[in-house]
C-alpha positions as CSV (number, residue, x, y, z in Angstrom):
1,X,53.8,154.5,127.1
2,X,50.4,152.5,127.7
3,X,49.2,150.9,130.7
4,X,47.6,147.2,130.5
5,X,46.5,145.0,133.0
6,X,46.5,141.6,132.7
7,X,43.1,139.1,133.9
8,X,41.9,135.6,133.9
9,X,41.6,132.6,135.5
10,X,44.3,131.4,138.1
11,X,47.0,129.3,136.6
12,X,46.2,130.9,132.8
13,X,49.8,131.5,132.2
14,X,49.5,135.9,132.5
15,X,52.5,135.7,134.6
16,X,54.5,133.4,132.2
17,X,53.1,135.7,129.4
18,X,54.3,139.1,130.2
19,X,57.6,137.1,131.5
20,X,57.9,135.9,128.0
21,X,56.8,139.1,126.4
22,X,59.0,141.6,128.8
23,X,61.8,139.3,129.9
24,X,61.3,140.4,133.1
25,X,60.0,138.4,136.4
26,X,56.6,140.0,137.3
27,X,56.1,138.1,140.8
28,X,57.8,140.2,143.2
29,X,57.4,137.6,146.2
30,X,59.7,134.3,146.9
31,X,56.1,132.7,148.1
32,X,54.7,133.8,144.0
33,X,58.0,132.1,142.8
34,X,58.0,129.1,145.6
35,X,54.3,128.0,144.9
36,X,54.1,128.9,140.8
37,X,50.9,131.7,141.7
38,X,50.7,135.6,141.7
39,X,49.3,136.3,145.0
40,X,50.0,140.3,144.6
41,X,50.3,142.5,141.5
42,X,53.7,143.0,139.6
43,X,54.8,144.8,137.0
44,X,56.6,144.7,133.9
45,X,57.0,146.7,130.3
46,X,58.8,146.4,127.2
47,X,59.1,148.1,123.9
48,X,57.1,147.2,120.9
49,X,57.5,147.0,117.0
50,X,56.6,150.6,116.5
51,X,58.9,152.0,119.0
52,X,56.0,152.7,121.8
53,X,56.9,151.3,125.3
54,X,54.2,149.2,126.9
55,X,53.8,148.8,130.5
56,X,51.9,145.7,132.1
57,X,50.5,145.3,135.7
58,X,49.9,141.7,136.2
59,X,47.5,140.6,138.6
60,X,45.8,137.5,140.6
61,X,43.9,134.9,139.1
62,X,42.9,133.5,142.6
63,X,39.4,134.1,143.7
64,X,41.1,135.0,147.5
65,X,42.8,137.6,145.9
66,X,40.7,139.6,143.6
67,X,40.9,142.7,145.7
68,X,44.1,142.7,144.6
69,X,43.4,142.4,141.5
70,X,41.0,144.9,141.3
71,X,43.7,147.5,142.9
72,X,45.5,146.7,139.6
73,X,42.4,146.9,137.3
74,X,40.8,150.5,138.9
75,X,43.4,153.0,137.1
76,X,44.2,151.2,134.1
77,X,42.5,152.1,130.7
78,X,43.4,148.7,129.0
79,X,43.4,144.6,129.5
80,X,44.7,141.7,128.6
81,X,42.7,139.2,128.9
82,X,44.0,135.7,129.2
83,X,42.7,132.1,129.0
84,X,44.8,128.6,128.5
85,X,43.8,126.8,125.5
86,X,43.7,123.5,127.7
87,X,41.0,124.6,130.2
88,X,38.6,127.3,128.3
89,X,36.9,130.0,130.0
90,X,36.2,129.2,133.9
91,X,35.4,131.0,137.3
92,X,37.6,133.6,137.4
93,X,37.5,134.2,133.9
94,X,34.3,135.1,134.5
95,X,34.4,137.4,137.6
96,X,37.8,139.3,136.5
97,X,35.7,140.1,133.2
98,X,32.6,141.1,135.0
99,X,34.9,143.5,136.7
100,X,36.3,145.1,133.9
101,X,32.8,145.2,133.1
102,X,31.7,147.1,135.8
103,X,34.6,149.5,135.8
104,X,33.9,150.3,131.9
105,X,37.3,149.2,130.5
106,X,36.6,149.3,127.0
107,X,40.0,148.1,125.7
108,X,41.4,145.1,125.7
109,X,42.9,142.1,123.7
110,X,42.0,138.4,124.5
111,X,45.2,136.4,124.8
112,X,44.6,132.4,124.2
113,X,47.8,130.9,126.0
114,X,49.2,127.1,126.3
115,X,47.8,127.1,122.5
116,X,50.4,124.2,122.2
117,X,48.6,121.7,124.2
118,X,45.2,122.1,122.7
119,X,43.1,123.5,120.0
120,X,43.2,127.1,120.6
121,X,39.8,127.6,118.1
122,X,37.0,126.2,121.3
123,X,38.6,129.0,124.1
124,X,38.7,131.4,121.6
125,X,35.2,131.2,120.5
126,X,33.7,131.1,124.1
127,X,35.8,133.5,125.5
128,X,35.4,136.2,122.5
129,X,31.2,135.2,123.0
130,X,31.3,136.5,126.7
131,X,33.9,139.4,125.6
132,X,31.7,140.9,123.5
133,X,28.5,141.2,125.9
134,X,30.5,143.6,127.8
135,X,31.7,147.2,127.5
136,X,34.9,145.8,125.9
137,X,33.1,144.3,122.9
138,X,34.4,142.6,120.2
139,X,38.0,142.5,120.7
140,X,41.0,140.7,118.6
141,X,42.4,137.5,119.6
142,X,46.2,136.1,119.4
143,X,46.8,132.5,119.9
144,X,50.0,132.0,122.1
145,X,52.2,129.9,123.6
146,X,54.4,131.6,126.2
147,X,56.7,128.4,126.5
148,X,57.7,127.5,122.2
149,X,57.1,131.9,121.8
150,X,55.0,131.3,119.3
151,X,52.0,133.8,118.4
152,X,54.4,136.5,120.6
153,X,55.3,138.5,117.5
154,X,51.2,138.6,116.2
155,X,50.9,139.7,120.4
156,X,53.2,142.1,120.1
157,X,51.5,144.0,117.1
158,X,48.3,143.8,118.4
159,X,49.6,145.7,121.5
160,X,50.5,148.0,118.9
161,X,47.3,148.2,117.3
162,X,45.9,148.2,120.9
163,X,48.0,151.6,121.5
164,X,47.3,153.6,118.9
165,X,43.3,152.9,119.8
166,X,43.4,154.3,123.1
167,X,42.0,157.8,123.5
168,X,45.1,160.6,124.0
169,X,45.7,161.2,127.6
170,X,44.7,164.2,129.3
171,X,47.8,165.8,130.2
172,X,46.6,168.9,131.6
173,X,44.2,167.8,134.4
174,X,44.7,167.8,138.1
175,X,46.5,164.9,139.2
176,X,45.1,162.0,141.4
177,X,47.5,159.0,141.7
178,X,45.9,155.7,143.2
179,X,49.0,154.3,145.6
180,X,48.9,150.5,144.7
181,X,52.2,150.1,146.5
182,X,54.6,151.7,149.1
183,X,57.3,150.8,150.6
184,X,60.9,152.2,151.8
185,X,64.3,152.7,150.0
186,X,67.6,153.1,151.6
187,X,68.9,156.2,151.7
188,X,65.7,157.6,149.7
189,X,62.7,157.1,152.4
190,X,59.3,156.6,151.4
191,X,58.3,155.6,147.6
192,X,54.4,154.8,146.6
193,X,53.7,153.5,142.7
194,X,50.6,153.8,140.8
195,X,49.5,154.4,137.4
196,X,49.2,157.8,136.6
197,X,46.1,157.9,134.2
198,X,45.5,161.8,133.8
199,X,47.7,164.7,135.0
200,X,51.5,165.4,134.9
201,X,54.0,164.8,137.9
202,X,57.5,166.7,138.5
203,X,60.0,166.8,140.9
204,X,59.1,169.4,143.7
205,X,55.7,169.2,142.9
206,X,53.4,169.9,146.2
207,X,50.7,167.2,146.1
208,X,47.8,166.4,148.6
209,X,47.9,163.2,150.5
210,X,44.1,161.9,150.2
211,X,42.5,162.1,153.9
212,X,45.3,163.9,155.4
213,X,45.7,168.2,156.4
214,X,49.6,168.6,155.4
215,X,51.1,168.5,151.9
216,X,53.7,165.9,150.9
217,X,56.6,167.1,148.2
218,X,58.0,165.2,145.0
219,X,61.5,164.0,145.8
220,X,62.0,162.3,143.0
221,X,60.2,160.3,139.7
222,X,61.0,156.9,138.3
223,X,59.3,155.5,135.7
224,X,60.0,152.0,133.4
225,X,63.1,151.8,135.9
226,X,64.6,155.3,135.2
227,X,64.8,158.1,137.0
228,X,62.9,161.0,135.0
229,X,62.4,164.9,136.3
230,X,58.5,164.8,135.1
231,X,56.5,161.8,134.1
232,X,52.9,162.7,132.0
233,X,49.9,160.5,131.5
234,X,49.4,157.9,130.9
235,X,52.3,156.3,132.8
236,X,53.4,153.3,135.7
237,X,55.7,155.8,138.4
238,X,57.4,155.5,141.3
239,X,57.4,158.5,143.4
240,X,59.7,159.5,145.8
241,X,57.9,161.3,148.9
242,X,60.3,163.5,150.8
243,X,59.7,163.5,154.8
244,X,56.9,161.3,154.4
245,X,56.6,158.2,157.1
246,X,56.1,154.8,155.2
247,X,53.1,154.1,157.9
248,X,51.5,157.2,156.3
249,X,50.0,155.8,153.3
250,X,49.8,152.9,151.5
251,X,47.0,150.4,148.7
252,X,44.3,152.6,148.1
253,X,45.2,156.2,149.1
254,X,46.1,158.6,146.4
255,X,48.3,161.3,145.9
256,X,46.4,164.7,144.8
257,X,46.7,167.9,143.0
258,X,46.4,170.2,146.0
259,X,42.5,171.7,145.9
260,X,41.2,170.2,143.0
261,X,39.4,167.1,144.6
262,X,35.9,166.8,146.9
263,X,36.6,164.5,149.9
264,X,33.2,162.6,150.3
265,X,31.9,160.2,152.1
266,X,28.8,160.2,151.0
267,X,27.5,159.6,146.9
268,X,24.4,158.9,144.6
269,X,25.5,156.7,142.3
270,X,23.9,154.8,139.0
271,X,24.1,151.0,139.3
272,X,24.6,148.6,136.1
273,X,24.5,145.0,137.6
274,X,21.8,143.9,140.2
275,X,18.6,145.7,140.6
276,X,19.7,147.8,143.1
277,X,16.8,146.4,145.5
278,X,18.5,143.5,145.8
279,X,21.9,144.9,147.1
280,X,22.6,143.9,150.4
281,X,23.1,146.6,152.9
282,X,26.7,146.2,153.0
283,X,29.3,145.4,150.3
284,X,33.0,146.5,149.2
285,X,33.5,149.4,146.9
286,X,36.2,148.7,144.9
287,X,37.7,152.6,142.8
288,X,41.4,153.5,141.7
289,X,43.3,151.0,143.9
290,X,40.7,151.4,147.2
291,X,38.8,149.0,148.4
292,X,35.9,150.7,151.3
293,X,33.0,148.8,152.9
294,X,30.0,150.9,151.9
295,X,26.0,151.3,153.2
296,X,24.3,150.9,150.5
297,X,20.5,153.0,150.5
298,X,18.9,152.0,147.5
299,X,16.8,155.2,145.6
300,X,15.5,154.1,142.3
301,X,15.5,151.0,140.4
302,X,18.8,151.5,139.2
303,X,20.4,154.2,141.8
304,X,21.9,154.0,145.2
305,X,23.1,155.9,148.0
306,X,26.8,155.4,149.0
307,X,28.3,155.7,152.6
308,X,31.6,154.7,153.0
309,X,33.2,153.9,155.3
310,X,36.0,156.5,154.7
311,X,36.8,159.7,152.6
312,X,37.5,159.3,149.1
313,X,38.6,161.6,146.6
314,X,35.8,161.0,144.2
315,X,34.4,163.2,140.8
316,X,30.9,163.5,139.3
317,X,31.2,160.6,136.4
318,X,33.8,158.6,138.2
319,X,33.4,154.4,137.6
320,X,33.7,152.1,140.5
321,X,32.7,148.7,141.4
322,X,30.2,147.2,144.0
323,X,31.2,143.5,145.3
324,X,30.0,141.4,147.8
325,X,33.2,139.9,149.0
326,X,31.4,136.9,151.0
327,X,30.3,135.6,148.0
328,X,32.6,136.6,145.9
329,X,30.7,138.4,143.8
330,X,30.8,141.4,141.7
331,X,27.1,143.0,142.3
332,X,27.6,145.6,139.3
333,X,29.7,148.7,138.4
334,X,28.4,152.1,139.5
335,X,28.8,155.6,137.8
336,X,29.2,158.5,140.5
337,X,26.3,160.8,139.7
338,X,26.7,163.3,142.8
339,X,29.7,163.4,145.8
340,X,28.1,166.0,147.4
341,X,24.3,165.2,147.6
342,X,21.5,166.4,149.9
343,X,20.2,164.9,152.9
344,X,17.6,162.5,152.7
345,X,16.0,163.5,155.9
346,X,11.8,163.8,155.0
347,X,9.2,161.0,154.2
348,X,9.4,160.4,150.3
349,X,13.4,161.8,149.8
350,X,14.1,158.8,148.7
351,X,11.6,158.9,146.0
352,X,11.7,162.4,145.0
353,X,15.9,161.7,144.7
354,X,15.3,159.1,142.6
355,X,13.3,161.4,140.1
356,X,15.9,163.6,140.1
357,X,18.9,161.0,139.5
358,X,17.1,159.6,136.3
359,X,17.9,162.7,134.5
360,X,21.8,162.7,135.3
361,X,24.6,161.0,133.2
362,X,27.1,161.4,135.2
363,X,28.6,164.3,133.1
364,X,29.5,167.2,135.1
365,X,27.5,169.4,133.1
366,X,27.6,172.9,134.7
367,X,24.0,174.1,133.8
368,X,22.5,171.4,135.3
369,X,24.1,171.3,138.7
370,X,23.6,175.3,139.4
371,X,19.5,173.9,138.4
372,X,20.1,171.8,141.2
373,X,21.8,173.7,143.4
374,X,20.9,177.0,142.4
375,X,23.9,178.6,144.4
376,X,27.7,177.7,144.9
377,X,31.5,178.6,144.8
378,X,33.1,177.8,140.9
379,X,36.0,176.1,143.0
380,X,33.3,173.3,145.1
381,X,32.4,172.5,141.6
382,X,35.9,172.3,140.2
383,X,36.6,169.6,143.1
384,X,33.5,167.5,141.9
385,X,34.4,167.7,138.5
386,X,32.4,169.2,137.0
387,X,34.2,172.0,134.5
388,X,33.1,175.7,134.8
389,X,34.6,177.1,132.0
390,X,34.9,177.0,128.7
391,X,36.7,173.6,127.4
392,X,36.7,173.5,123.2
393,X,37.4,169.7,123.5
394,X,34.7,168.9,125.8
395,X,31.1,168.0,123.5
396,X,29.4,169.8,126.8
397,X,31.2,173.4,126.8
398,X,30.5,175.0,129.7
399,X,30.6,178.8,130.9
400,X,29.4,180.9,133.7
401,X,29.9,184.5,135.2
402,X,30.4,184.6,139.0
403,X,27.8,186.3,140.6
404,X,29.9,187.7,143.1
405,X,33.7,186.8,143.8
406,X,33.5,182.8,143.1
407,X,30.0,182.2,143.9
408,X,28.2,180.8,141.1
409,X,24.2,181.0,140.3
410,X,21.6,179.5,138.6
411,X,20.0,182.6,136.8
412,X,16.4,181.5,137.1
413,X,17.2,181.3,141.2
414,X,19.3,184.8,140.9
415,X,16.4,186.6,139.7
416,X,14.2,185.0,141.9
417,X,16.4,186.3,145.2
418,X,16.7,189.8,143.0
419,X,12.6,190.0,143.1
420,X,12.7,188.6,147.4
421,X,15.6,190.9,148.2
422,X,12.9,194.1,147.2
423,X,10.0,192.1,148.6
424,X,12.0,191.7,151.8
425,X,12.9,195.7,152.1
426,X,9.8,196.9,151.6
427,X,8.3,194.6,154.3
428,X,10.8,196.1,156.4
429,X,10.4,199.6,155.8
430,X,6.2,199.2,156.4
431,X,6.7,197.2,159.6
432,X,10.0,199.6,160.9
433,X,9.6,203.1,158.9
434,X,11.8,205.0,161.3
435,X,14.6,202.6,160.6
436,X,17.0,203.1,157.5
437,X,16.9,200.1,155.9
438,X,17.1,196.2,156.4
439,X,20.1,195.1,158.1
440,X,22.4,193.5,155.3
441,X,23.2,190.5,158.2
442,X,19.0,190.2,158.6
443,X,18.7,190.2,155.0
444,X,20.9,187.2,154.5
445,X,19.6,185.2,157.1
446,X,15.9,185.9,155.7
447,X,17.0,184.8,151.9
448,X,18.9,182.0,153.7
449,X,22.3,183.0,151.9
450,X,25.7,181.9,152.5
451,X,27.6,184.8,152.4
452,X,27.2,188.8,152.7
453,X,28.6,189.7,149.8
454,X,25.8,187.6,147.8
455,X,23.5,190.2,149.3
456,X,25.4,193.5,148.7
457,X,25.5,191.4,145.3
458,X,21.7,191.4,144.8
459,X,21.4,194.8,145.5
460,X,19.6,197.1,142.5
461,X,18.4,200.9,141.9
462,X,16.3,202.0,143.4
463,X,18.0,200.6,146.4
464,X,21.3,201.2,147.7
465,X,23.4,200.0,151.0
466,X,24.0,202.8,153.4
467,X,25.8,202.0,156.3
468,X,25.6,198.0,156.5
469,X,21.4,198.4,155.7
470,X,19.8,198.0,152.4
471,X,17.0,200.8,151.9
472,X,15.3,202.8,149.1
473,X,17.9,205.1,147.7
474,X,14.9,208.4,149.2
475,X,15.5,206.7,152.4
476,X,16.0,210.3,153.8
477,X,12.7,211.3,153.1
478,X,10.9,211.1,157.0
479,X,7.6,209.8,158.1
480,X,5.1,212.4,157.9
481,X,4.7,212.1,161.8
482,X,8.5,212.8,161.9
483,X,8.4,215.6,159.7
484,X,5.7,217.2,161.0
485,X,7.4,217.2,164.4
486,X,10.8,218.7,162.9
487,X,9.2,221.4,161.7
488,X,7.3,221.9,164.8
489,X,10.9,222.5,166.5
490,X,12.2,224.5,163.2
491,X,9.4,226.5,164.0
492,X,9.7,227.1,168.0
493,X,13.4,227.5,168.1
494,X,14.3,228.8,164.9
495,X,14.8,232.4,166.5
496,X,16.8,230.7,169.2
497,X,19.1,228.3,167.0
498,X,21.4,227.4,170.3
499,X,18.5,226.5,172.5
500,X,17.6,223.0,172.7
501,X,14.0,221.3,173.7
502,X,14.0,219.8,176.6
503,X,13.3,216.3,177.4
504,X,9.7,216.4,178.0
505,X,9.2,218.6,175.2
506,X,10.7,216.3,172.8
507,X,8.0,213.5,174.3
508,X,5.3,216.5,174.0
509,X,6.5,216.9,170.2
510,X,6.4,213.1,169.1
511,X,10.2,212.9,169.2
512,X,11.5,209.3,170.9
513,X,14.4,208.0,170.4
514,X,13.6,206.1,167.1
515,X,12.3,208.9,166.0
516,X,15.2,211.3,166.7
517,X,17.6,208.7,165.2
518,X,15.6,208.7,161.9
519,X,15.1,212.8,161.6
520,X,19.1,213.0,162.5
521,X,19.6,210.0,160.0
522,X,17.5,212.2,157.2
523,X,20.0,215.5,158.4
524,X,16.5,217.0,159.4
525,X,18.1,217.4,163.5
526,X,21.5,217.5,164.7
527,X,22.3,215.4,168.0
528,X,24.8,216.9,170.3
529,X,24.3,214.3,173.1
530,X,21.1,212.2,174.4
531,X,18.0,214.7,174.3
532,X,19.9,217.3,173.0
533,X,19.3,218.0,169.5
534,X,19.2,221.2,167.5
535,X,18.8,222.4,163.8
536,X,21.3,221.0,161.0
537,X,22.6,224.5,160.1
538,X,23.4,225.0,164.1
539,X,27.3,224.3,163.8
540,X,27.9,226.8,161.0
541,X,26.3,229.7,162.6
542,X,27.9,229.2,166.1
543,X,31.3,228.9,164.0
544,X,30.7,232.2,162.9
545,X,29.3,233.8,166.3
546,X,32.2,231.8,168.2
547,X,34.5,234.0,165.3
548,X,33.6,237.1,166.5
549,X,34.5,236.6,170.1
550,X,38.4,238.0,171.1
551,X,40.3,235.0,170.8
552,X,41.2,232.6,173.2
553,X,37.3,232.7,174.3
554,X,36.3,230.5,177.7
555,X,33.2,228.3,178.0
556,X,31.3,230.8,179.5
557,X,31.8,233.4,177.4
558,X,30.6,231.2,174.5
559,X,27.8,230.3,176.2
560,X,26.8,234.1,176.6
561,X,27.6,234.8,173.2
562,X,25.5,232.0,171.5
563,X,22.5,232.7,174.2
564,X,22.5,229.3,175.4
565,X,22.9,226.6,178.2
566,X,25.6,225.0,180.1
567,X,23.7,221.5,179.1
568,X,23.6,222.9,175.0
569,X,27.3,224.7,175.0
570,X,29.7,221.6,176.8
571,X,28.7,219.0,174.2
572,X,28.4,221.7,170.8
573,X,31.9,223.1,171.8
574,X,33.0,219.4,172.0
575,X,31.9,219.0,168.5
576,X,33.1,221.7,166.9
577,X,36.3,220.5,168.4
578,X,36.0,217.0,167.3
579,X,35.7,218.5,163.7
580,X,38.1,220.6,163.8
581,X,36.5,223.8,163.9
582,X,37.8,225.1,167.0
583,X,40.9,224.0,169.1
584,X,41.1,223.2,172.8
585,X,43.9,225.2,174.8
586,X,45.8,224.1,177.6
587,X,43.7,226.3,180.2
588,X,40.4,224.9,178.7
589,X,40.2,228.3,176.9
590,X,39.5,228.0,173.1
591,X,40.0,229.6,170.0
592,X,38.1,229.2,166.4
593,X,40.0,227.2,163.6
594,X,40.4,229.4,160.6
C-alpha cells in the first residue's frame, strides 16, 4: 500500500476524483454531501493495474479549513495535486502547494480535472510552472474528467508509476502514529486512525500516548476496511485502543513506541520561507496531524527558536510548517535542528546560537551532537533521533562506546575531565594532606558531572578509589609531621605495647584528631576508642599473652597480664571480641578463640 493525499483549490473536483477512482464516498459528513464541499478529511483506496493497493486521504479545498487539510498533508509521503481545467490555478492552489512545499513532500502527480469543459493544455502549463519551483519538481500530469472517466485509466498508471518511486518504508523504526481521527465503536470502545509512515503495529502492542504517564494497549488493527493482526509502514489504520476513554485523545496526538521519543516543548529550527526576522511573534505550527500556537524567537537569518504551546513528540530532522492563520498564510516550512536545546539566558546567546545552528543539517549525526554536548545517555539521544549505533543503510554511520553504563562522551571533552579529575586530586591532597583522598561526591560536583559513576569512570593509575575517595594509589604514605610523630610513640611505648598515651601526650606529640585518623588510615596506629591508640601489631601479641592465661580469664586478670589499664583493656578486649579472637561468657569471663 501507498498513502496519497489529495490538494487544490475548493470545488477542483478531488472529492469527485477519488469517488470516481475508488468507488467509494470520501465525505464522511451529511453537511459535505448536503452543501457539495469537503469540510473534514476522508478517506478512500483502491487497487491499481499492477496489483498494489493505494490509499487516498482527501482533504479541504477551503481556505477556513486548511488546518484540516494540513492534519491530512503532515504524515503522508505523496500528493495529488488537483486543478479544474475550467478555472486554472487559483488561491488555494497556491497555499495547499506552498504547504507541501514547506513540509518537503517531494512526490506527487498533478491531476487536471473537468478536462471536458475546457482546454486542459492552459491549467496544465501554469500549474506544472509553479509545481516545479517547489520541492516536488517536475511532476507528470493526467488530464481527467471524473464525470465521462476519461484519462482515469492514464491516472491509474501513473499512481503506479508514482508507487514504485517512493522510497521503501522503514519498517523497523519506532513507531509514532499522528491521530487524525477518533471516535467510538459499539461494543469496541475507543478507535483513533492515522497514517502510519514508519514503524510496525500489532495486536497487544504496548504504545505511549503522546503527553500522557500510562501506556494504552493494541486491541485490535484495521486497515483498507479489514481487520489485520499487524499492519507495517507505510499504511492508513484504524486502531482499536483497549480501556482507553474517547476524551483521552484525539487530531493531533500520536500514538508512540514506548521510550523512543523526546517530549519538547522547546526547538531550534531552520526556516525556508520568510526571513525569519519578519516572523511574527506568534503563529501555528502545523507537524504530523498537530496544529500548536508557537513563540517564535528568531536566532539567525534563517533559524528560530520554537516554544509551543504544548509537548510534542518531535526528532532532530523532523519537517513541520509555520502559518499565520490570521492571514492565512503559510510563513515557510521549518526543519527541526535541536528538541532539546540550551538556554538562551546571557547577552549575545542569541547570536553565538545562531553560529552554531548554521553548521547543522538537521541529520542526527552522532559525532556532532556529543561536540555539542560533550556528555549524555545513548538513550536521550535515541529519543531525539539521532542513531548511536552502527546503521549500514544510513550515508552517516554512526558508533560510539559508552563511557560508563549508557553515558555517552565526546572524546576530546573525556580527556579533558581525565586531565581535571588529576588536577583536582592533587589540589586536594596539598590543601588537606591528612585526608585520604577527594571525596568521589566533591569530585563530581567540582567537574560539574551528572552522575557518580562518570567519576569512578574517569578514574586512572596512579589513582585508585578507596573507600568512596579518590587518592594516589601511595595514599598510605604519611606526612612527615605524622610520621615523625608515630615513631615518636613506636619509640616511647614500644617496651610497653599495651600502654596507651594519654590525651595530652598525644597533643604534646603532634597527634589531633586528623592526624590520628590519617596515621590509623596508613595502619601506622591502631584506635581502640577516642584517645586511645596503640601500635598496629598490638592485637596479635595480646592474642597470644591473653593465650597463656588459664581459661575462662576475667577482665582483671587480663589487665594484669598485658600490664595495662582499665581505660586500654575494656575497649582492646571488646575488639578482640568483635573479631573474633576471643569470646564473651555469660559471667563476663572470657576465653581466647583458637
Amino acid at each position: 500500500m501507498f498513502v496519497v493525499a489529495t490538494a487544490g483549490h475548493v470545488d477542483h473536483g478531488k472529492s469527485t476524483l477519488v469517488r470516481a477512482l475508488t468507488g467509494m464516498e470520501p465525505d464522511r459528513w451529511a453537511e459535505e454531501r448536503r452543501r457539495g464541499m469537503t469540510i473534514d478529511l476522508g478517506f478512500a483506496w483502491t487497487t491499481l493495474p499492477s496489483g498494489g493497493t493505494v490509499a487516498f486521504v482527501d482533504v479541504p479545498g477551503h481556505e477556513r479549513f486548511v488546518p484540516n487539510m494540513l492534519a491530512g498533508v503532515g504524515p503522508v509521503p505523496a500528493a495529488l495535486i488537483v486543478v479544474a481545467a475550467d478555472e486554472g490555478w487559483m488561491p488555494q492552489s497556491a497555499e495547499h502547494l506552498a504547504a507541501l512545499d514547506a513540509l518537503g513532500v517531494a512526490y506527487g502527480l498533478l491531476a487536471v480535472t473537468r478536462a471536458d469543459l475546457a482546454d486542459p493544455g492552459p491549467a496544465t502549463a501554469r500549474a506544472r510552472a509553479e509545481i516545479a519551483a517547489t520541492s516536488l519538481g517536475a511532476v507528470p500530469a493526467v488530464a481527467v474528467s471524473g464525470l465521462t472517466g476519461a484519462g482515469l485509466p492514464e491516472l491509474r498508471a501513473a499512481l503506479d508509476r508514482l508507487a514504485a518511486e517512493l522510497p521503501a518504508p522503514v519498517v523497523d523504526d519506532p513507531v509514532r502514529l499522528w491521530v487524525d481521527r477518533s471516535f467510538t465503536v459499539r461494543g469496541s470502545g475507543t478507535v483513533v486512525t492515522g497514517t502510519l509512515g514508519a514503524g510496525r503495529l500489532r495486536v497487544g502492542d504496548e504504545l505511549e500516548l503522546a503527553g500522557a504517564d500510562e501506556p494504552v494497549r493494541v486491541r485490535g488493527l484495521h486497515s483498507l476496511g479489514a481487520a489485520r493482526p499487524e499492519a507495517a509502514a507505510v499504511a492508513r489504520v484504524a486502531v482499536n485502543l483497549r480501556g482507553t476513554p474517547r476524551d483521552r485523545l484525539g487530531r493531533g496526538d500520536a500514538l508512540l513506541t514506548p521510550g523512543r521519543f523526546h517530549h519538547t516543548d522547546l526547538v531550534d529550527v531552520r526556516l525556508a520561507g520568510d526571513p525569519a526576522a519578519d516572523l511574527p511573534a506568534t503563529l501555528t505550527l502545523h507537524v504530523g496531524s498537530a496544529a500548536v500556537p508557537v513563540r517564535v524567537r528568531p536566532l539567525g537569518p534563517d533559524t528560530v527558536r520554537l516554544r509551543l504551546a504544548r509537548p510534542l513528540p518531535l526528532l532532530v530532522g523532523d519537517r513541520a510548517l509555520l502559518r499565520d492563520p490570521g492571514r492565512h498564510h503559510v510563513s515557510g516550512g521549518v526543519r527541526v535542528l535541536d528538541v532539546s536545546p540550551p538556554p538562551l539566558a546571557r547577552r549575545g546567546a542569541a547570536a553565538a546560537r545562531a553560529q552554531v545552528l548554521a553548521d547543522l543539517d538537521g541529520r542526527g549525526d552522532l559525532a556532532s551532537e556529543l561536540r555539542r554536548r560533550r556528555l549524555i545517555r545513548a538513550g536521550a539521544l535515541i529519543r531525539m533521533g539521532v542513531p548511536v549505533t552502527a546503521d549500514p543503510g544510513r550515508d552517516r554511520p554512526a558508533f560510539a562506546e559508552p563511557v560508563a553504563g549508557d553515558w555517552l562522551a565526546d572524546p576530546a571533552y573525556w580527556r579533558r575531565l581525565g586531565e581535571r579529575l588529576t588536577e583536582e586530586v592533587a589540589r586536594h591532597v596539598r590543601e588537606h594532606p591528612l585526608e585520604p583522598g577527594m571525596p568521589v561526591e566533591a569530585l563530581r560536583q567540582r567537574l560539574g558531572l551528572p552522575d557518580r559513576v562518570l567519576v569512578e569512570a574517569l578514574v586512572r593509575p596512579p589513582l585508585r578509589i578507596n573507600s568512596g575517595r579518590v587518592g594516589a594509589a601511595n595514599a598510605d604514605t604519611l606526612p612527615e609531621p605524622v610520621a615523625r610523630a608515630v615513631q615518636r610513640v613506636r619509640a616511647e611505648y614500644g617496651d610497653r605495647p599495651f600502654r596507651a598515651p594519654e590525651a595530652d601526650r598525644l597533643v604534646d606529640l603532634g597527634l589531633g584528631p586528623r592526624e590520628i585518623g590519617a596515621a590509623v588510615r596508613a595502619g601506622a596506629l591502631l584506635r581502640l576508642a577516642d584517645n586511645v591508640v596503640l601500635l598496629p601489631d598490638a592485637l596479635d601479641d595480646a592474642v597470644r599473652v591473653l593465650a597463656g592465661l588459664p581459661q575462662p580469664f576475667t577482665l582483671s586478670a587480663a589487665r594484669q597480664a598485658l600490664d595495662t589499664t582499665r581505660r586500654v583493656a575494656v575497649p582492646l578486649l571488646e575488639l578482640l571480641d568483635r573479631r573474633g579472637a576471643t569470646r564473651r561468657l555469660p559471667d563476663d569471663a572470657r576465653i581466647v578463640v583458637s
